[in-house]
TIVO-2410 file (N, C-alpha, C; in nm, 3 decimals):
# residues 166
REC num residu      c1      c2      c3 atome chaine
REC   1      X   0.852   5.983   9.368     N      A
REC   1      X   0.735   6.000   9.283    CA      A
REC   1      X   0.610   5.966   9.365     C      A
REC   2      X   0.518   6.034   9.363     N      A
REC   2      X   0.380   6.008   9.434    CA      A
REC   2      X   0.296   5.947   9.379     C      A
REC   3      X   0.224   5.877   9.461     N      A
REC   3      X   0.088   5.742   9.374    CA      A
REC   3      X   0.057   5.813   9.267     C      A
REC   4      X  -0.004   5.720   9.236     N      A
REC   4      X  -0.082   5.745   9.096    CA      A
REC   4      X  -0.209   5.637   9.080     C      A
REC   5      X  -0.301   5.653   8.989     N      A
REC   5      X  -0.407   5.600   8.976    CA      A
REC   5      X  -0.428   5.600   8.868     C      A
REC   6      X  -0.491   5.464   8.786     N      A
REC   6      X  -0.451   5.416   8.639    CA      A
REC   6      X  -0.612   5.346   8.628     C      A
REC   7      X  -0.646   5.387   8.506     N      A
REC   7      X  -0.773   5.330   8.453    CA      A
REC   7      X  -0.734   5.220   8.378     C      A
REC   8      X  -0.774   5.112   8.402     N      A
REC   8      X  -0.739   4.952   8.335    CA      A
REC   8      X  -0.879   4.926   8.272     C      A
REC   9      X  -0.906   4.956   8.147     N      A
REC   9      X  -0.997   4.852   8.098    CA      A
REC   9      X  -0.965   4.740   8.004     C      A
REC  10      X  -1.104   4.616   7.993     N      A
REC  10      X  -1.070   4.508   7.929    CA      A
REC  10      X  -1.195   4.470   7.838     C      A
REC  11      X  -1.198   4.464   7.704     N      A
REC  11      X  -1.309   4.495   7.652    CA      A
REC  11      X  -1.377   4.375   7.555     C      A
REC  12      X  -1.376   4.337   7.569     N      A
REC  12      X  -1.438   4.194   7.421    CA      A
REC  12      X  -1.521   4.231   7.364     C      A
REC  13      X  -1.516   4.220   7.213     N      A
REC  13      X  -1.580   4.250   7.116    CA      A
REC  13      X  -1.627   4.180   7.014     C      A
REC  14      X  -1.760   4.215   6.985     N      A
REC  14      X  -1.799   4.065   6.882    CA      A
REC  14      X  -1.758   4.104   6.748     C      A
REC  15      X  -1.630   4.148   6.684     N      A
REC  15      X  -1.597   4.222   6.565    CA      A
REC  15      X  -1.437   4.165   6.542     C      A
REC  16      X  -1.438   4.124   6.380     N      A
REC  16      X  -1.271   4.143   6.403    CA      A
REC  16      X  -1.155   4.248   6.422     C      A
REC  17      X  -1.072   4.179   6.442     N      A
REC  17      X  -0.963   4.257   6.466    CA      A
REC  17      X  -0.924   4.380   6.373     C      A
REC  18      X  -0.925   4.356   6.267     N      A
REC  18      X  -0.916   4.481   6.151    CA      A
REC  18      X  -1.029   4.591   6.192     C      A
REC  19      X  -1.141   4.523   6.215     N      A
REC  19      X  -1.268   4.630   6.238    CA      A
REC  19      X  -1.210   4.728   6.349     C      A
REC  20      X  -1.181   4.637   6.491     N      A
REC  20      X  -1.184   4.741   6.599    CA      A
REC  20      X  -1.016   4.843   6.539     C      A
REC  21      X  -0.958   4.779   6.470     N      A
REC  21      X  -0.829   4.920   6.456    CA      A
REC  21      X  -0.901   5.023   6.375     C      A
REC  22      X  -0.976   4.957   6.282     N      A
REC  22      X  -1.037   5.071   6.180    CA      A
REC  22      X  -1.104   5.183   6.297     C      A
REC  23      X  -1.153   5.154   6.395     N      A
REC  23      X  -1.245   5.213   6.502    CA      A
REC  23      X  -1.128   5.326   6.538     C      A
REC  24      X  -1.003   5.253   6.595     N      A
REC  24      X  -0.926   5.360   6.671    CA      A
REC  24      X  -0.900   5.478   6.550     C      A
REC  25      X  -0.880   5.410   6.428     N      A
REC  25      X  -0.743   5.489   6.367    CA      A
REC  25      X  -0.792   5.504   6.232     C      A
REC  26      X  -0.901   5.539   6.193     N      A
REC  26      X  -1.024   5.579   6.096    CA      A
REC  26      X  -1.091   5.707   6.148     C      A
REC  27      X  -1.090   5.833   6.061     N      A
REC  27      X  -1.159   5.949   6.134    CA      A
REC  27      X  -1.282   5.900   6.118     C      A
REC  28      X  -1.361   5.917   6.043     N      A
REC  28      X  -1.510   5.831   6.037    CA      A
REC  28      X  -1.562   5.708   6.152     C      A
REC  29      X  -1.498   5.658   6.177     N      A
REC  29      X  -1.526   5.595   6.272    CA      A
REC  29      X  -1.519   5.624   6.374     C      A
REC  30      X  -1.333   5.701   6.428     N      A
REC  30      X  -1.365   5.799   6.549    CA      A
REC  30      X  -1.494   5.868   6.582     C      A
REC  31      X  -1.542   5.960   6.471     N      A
REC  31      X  -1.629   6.018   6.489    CA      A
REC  31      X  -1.773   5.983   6.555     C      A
REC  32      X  -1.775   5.848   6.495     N      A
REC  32      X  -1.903   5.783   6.571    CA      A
REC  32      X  -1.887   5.749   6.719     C      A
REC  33      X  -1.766   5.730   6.781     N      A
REC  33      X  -1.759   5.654   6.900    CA      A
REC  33      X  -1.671   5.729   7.023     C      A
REC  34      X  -1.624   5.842   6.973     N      A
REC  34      X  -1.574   5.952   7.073    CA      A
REC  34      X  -1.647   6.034   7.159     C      A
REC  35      X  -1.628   6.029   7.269     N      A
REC  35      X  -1.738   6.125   7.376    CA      A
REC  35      X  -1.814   6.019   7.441     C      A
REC  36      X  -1.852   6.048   7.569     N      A
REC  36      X  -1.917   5.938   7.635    CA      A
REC  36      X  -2.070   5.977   7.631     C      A
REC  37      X  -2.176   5.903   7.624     N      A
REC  37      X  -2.336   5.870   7.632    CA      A
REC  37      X  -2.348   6.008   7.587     C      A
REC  38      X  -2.417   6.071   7.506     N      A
REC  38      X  -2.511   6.214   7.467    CA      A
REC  38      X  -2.408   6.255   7.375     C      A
REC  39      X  -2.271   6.284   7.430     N      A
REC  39      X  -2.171   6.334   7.313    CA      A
REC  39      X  -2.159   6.317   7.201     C      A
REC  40      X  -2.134   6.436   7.102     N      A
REC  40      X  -2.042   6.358   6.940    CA      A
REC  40      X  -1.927   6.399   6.953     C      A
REC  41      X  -1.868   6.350   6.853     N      A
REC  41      X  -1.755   6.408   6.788    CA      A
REC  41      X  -1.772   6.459   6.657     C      A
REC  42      X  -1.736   6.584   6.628     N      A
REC  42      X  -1.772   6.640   6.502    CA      A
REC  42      X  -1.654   6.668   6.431     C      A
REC  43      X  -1.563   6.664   6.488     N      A
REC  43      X  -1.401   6.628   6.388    CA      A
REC  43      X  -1.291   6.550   6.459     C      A
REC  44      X  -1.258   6.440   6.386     N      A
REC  44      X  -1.171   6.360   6.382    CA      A
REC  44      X  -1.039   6.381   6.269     C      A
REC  45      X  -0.951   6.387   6.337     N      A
REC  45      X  -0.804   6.386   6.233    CA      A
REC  45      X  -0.755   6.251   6.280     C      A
REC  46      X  -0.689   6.179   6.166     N      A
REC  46      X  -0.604   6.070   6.221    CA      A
REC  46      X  -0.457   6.065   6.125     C      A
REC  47      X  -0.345   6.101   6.201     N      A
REC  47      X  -0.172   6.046   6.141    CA      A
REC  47      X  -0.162   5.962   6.232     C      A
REC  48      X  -0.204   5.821   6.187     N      A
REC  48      X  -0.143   5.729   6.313    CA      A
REC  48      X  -0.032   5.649   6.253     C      A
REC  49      X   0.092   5.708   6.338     N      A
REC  49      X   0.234   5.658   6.287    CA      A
REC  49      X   0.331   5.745   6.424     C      A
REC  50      X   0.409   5.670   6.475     N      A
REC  50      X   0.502   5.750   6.585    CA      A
REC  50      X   0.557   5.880   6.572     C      A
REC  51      X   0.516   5.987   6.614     N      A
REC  51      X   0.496   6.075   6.581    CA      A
REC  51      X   0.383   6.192   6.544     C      A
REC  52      X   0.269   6.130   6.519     N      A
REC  52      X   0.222   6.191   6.451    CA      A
REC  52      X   0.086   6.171   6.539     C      A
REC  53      X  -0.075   6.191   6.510     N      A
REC  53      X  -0.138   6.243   6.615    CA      A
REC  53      X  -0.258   6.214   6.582     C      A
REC  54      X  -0.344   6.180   6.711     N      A
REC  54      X  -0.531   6.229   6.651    CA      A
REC  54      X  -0.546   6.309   6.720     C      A
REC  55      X  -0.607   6.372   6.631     N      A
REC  55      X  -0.682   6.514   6.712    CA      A
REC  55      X  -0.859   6.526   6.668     C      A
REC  56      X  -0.893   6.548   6.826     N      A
REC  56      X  -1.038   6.472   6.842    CA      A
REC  56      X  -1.134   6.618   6.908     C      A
REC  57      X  -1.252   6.619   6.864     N      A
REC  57      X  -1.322   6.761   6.891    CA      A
REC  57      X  -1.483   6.656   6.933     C      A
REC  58      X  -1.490   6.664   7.095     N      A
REC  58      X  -1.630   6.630   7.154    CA      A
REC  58      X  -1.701   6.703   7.185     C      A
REC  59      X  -1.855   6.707   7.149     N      A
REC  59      X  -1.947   6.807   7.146    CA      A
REC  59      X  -2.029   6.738   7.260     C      A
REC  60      X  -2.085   6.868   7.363     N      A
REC  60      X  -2.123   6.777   7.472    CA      A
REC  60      X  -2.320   6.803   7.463     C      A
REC  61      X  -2.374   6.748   7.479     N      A
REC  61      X  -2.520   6.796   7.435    CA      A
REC  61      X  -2.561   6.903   7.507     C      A
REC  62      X  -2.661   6.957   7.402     N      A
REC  62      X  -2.704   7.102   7.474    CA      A
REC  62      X  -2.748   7.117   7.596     C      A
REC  63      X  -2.834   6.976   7.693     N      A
REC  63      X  -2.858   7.021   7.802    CA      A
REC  63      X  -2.724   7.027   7.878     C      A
REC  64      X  -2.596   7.021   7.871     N      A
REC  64      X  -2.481   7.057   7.905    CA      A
REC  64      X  -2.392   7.148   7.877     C      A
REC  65      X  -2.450   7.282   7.768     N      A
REC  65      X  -2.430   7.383   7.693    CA      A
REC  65      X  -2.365   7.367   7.590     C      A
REC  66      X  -2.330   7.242   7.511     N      A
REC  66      X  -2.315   7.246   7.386    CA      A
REC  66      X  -2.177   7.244   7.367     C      A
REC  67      X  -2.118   7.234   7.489     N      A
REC  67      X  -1.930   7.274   7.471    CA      A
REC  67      X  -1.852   7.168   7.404     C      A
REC  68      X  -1.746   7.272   7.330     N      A
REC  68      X  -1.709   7.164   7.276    CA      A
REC  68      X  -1.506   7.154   7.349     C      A
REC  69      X  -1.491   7.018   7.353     N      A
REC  69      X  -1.355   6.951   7.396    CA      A
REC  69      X  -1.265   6.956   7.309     C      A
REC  70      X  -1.180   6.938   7.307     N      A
REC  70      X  -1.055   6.920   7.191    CA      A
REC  70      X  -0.939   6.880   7.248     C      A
REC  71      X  -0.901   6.742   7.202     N      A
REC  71      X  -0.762   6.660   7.277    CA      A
REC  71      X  -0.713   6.602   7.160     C      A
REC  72      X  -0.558   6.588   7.176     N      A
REC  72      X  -0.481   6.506   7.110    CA      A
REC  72      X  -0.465   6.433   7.181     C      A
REC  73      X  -0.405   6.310   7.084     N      A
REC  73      X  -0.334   6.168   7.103    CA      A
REC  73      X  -0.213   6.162   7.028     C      A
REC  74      X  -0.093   6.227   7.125     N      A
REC  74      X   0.038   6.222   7.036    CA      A
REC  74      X   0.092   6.101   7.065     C      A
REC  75      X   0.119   6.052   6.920     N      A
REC  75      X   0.173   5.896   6.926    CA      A
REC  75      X   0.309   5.853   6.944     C      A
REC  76      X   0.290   5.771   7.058     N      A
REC  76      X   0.477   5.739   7.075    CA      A
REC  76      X   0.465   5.579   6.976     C      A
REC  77      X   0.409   5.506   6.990     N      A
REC  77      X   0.419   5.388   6.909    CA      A
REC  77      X   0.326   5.330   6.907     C      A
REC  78      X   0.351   5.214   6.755     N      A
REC  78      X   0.239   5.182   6.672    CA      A
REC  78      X   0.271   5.034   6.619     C      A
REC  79      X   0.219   4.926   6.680     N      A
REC  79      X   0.220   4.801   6.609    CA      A
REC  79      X   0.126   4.802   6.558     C      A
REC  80      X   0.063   4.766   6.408     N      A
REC  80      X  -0.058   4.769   6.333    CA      A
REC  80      X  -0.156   4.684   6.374     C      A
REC  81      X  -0.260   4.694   6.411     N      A
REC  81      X  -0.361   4.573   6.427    CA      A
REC  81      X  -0.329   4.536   6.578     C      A
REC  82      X  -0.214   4.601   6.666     N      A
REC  82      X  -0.204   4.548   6.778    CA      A
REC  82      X  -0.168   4.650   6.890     C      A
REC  83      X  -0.115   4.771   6.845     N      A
REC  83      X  -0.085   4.844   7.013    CA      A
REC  83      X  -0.065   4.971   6.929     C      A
REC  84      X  -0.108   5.068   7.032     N      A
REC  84      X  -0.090   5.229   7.022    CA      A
REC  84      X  -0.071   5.261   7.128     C      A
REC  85      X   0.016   5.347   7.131     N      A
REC  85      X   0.046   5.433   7.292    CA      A
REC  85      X   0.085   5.572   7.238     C      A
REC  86      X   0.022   5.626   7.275     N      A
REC  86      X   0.008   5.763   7.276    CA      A
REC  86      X  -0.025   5.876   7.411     C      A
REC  87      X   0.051   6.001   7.426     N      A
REC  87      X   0.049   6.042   7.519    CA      A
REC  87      X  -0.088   6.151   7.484     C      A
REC  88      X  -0.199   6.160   7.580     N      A
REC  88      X  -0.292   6.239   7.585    CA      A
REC  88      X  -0.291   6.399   7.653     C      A
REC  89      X  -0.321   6.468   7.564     N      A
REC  89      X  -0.316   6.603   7.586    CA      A
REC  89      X  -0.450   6.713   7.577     C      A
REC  90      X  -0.481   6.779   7.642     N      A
REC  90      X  -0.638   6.859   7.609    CA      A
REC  90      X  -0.580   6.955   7.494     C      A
REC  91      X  -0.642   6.990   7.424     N      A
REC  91      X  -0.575   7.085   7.329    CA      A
REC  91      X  -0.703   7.217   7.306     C      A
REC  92      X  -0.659   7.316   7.227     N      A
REC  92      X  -0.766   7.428   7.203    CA      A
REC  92      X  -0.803   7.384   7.036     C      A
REC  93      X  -0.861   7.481   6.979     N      A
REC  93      X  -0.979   7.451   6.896    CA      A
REC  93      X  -0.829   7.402   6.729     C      A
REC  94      X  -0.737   7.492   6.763     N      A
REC  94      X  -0.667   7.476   6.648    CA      A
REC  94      X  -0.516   7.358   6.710     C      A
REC  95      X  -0.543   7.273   6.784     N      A
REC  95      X  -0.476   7.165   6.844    CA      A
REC  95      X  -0.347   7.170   6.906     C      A
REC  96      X  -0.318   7.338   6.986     N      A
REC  96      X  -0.233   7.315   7.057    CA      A
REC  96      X  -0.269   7.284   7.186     C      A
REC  97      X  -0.173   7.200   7.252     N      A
REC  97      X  -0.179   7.203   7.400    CA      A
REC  97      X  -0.232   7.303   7.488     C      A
REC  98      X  -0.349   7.268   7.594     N      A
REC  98      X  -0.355   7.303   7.669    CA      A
REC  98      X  -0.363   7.242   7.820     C      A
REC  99      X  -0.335   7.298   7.961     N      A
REC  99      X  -0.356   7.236   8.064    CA      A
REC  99      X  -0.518   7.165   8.084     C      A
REC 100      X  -0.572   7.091   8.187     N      A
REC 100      X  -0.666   7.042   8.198    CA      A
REC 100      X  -0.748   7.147   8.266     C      A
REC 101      X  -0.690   7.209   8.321     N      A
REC 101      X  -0.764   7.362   8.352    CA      A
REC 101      X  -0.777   7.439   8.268     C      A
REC 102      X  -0.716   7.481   8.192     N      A
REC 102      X  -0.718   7.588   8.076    CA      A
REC 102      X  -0.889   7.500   7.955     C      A
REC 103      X  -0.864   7.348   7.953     N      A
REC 103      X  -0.975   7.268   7.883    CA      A
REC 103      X  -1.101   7.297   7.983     C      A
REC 104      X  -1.102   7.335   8.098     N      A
REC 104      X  -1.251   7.387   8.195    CA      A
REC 104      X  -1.275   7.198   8.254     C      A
REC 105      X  -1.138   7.129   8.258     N      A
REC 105      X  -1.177   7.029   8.355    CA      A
REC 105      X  -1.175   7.058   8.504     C      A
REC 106      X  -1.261   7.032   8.588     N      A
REC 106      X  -1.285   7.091   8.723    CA      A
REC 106      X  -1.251   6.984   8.794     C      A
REC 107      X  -1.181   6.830   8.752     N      A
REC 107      X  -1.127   6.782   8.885    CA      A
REC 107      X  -0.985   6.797   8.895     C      A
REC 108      X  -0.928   6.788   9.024     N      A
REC 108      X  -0.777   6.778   9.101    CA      A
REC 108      X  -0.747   6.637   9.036     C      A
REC 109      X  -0.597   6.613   8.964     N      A
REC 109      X  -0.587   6.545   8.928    CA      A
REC 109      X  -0.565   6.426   8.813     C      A
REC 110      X  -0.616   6.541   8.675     N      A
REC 110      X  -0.616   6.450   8.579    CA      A
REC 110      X  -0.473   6.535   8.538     C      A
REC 111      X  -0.392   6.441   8.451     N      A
REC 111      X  -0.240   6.470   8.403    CA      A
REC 111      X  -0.256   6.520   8.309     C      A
REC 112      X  -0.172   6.618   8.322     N      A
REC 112      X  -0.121   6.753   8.155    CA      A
REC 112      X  -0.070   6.628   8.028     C      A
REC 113      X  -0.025   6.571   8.077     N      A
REC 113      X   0.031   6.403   7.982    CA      A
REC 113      X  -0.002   6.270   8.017     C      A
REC 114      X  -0.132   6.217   7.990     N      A
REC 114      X  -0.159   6.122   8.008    CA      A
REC 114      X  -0.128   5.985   7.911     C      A
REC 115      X  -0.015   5.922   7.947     N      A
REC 115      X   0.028   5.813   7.903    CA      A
REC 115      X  -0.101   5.710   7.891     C      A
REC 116      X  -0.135   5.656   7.763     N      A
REC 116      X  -0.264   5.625   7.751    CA      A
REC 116      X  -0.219   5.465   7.666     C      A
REC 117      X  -0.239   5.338   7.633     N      A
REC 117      X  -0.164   5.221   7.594    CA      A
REC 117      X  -0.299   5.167   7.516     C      A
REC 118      X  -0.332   5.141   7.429     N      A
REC 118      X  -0.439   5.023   7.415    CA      A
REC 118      X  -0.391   4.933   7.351     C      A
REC 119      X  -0.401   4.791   7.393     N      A
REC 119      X  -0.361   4.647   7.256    CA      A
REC 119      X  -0.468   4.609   7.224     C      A
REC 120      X  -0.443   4.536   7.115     N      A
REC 120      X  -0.576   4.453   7.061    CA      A
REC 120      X  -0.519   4.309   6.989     C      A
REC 121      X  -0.621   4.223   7.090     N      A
REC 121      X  -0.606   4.104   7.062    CA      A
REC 121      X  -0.675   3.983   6.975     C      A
REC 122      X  -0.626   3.958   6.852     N      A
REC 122      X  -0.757   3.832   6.842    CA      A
REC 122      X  -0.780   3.713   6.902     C      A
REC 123      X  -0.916   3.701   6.921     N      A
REC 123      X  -0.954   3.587   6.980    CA      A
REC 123      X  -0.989   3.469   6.940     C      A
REC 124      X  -1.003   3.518   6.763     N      A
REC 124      X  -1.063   3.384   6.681    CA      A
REC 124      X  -1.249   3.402   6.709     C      A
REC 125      X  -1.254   3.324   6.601     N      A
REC 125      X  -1.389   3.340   6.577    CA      A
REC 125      X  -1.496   3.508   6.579     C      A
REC 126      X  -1.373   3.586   6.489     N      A
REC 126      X  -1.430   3.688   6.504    CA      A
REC 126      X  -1.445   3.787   6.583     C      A
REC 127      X  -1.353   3.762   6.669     N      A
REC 127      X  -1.378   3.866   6.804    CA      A
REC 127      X  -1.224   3.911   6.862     C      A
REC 128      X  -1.251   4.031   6.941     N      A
REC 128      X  -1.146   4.122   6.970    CA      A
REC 128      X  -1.141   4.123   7.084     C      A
REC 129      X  -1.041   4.148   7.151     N      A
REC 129      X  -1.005   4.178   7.300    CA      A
REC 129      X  -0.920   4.284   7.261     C      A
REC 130      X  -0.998   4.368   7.375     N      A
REC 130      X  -0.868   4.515   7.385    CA      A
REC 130      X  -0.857   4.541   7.532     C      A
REC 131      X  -0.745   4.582   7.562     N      A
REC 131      X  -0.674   4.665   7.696    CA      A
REC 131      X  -0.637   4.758   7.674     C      A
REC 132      X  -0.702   4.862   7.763     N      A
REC 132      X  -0.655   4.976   7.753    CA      A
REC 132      X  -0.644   5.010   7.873     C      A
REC 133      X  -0.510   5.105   7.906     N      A
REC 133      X  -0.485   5.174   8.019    CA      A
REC 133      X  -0.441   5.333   8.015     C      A
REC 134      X  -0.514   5.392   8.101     N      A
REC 134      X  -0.431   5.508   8.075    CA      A
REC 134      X  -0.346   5.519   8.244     C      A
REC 135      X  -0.294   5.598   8.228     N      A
REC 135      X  -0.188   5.633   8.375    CA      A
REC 135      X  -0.185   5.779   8.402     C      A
REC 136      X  -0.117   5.768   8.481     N      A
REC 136      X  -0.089   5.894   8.561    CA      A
REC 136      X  -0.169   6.005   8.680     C      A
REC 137      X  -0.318   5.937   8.653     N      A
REC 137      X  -0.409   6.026   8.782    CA      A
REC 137      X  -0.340   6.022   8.900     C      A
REC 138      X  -0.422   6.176   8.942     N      A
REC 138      X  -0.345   6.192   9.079    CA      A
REC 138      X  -0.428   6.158   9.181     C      A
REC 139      X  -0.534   6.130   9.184     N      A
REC 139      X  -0.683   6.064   9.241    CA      A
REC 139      X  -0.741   5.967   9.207     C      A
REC 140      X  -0.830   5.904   9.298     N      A
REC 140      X  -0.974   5.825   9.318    CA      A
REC 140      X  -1.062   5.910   9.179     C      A
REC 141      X  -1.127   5.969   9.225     N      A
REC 141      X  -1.174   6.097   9.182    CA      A
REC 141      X  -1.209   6.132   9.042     C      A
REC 142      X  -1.036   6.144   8.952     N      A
REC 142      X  -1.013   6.187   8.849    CA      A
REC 142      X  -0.971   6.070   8.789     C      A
REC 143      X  -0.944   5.959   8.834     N      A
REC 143      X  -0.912   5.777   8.728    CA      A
REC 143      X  -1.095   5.744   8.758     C      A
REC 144      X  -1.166   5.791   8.822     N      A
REC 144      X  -1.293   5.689   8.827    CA      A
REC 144      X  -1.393   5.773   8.732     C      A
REC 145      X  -1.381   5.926   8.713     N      A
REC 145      X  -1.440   5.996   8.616    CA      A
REC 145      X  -1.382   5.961   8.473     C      A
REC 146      X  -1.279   5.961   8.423     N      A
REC 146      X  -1.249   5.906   8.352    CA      A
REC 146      X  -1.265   5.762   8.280     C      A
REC 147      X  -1.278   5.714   8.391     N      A
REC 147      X  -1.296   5.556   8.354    CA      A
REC 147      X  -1.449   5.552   8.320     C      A
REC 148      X  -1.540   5.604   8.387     N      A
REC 148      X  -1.656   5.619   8.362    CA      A
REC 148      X  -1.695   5.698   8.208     C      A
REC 149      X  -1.628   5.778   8.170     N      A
REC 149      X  -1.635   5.825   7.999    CA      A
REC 149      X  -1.581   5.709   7.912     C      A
REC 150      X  -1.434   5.658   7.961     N      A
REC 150      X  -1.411   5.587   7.892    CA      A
REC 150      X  -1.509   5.437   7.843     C      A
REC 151      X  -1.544   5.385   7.927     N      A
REC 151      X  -1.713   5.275   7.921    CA      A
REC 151      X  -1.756   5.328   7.857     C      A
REC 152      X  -1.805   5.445   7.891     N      A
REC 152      X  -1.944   5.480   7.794    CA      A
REC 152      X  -1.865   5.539   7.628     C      A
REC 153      X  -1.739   5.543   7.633     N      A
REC 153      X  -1.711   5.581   7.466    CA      A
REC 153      X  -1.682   5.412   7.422     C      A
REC 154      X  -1.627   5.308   7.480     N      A
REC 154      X  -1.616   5.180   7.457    CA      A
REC 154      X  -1.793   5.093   7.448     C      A
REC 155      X  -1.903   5.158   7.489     N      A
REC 155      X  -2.019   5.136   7.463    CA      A
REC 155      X  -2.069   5.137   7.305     C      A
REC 156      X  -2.051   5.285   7.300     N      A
REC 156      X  -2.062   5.313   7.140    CA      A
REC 156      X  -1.958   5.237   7.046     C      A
REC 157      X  -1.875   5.233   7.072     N      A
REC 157      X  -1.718   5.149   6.947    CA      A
REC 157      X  -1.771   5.032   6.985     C      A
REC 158      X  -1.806   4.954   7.056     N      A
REC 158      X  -1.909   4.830   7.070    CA      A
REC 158      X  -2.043   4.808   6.926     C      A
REC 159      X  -2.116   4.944   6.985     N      A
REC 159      X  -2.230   4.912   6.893    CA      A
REC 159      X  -2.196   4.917   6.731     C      A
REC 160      X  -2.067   5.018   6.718     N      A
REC 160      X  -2.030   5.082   6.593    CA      A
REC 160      X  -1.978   4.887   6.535     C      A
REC 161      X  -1.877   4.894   6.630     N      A
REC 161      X  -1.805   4.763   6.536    CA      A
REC 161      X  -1.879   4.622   6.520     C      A
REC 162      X  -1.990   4.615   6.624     N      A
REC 162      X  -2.078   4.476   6.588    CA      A
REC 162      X  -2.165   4.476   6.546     C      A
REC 163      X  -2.221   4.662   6.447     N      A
REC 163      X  -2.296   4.676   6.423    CA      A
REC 163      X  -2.469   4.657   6.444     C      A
REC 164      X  -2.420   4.730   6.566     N      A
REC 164      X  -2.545   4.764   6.583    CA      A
REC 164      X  -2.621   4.909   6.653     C      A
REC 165      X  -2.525   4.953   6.586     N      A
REC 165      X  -2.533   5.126   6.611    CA      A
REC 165      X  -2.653   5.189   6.540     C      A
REC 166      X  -2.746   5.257   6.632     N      A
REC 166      X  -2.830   5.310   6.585    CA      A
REC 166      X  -2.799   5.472   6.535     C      A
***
């Protein structure tokens, strides 16, 4: 098997623990915090249960032509209030699979199945710790672009859950 390159983030949050799951696994809330800096999300689906899926639609702002993304999160497992792992997939407008090429991603590197993990921890006194990792890049490149959306969508689920989202 050949390297791989894995985005590790670690996130503290001034919100409880119920709040930040409501964040993952709430379409309404998806909606506010999906897509990195300029992006929305304009539809969120959530079956979160093993098996079953979010399916997420990011709108990228017009000075970037307005395109819109569409990925699932097919779920392999689900502790409530504490872990989701779900395998990540680009999908087309009516949520089947597509390659990361076929989605118009232009780097070498990002995985047709990205094994994706987040936990969430309480910390007491109101606050959350989450880890999230995803796996499988085949690059520098394509884990540091990624990781860089991912911040900036953990920016917004920041402002959303400690309220202070404008």
């Amino acid at each position: 098997m050949s390297e791989t390159y894995d985005v590790e983030v670690v996130r503290e949050f001034d919100a409880p623990l119920k709040r930040v799951w409501a964040a993952w696994t709430e379409p309404g809330d998806l909606r506010q915090w999906w897509g990195p800096t300029g992006f929305t999300c304009p539809r969120a689906e959530a079956d979160v249960r093993p098996g079953g899926r979010i399916l997420v639609t990011m709108r990228a702002p017009m000075e970037w032509g307005g395109f819109e993304q569409h990925s699932t999160w097919n779920i392999t497992e689900v502790e409530p209030l504490h872990r989701i792992r779900y395998v990540f997939n680009f999908a087309d407008a009516d949520g089947n699979r597509i390659t990361p090429a076929e989605a118009g991603i232009p780097a070498d590197g990002v995985p047709s199945d990205g094994a994706h993990e987040v936990v969430l921890t309480a910390l007491g006194d109101g606050r959350t710790m989450l880890h999230m990792t995803e796996r499988g890049y085949g690059n520098q490149e394509a884990r540091d672009m990624s990781q860089s959306g991912l911040e900036q969508c953990l920016d917004k689920m920041a402002a959303l859950v400690e309220g202070t989202a404008r």
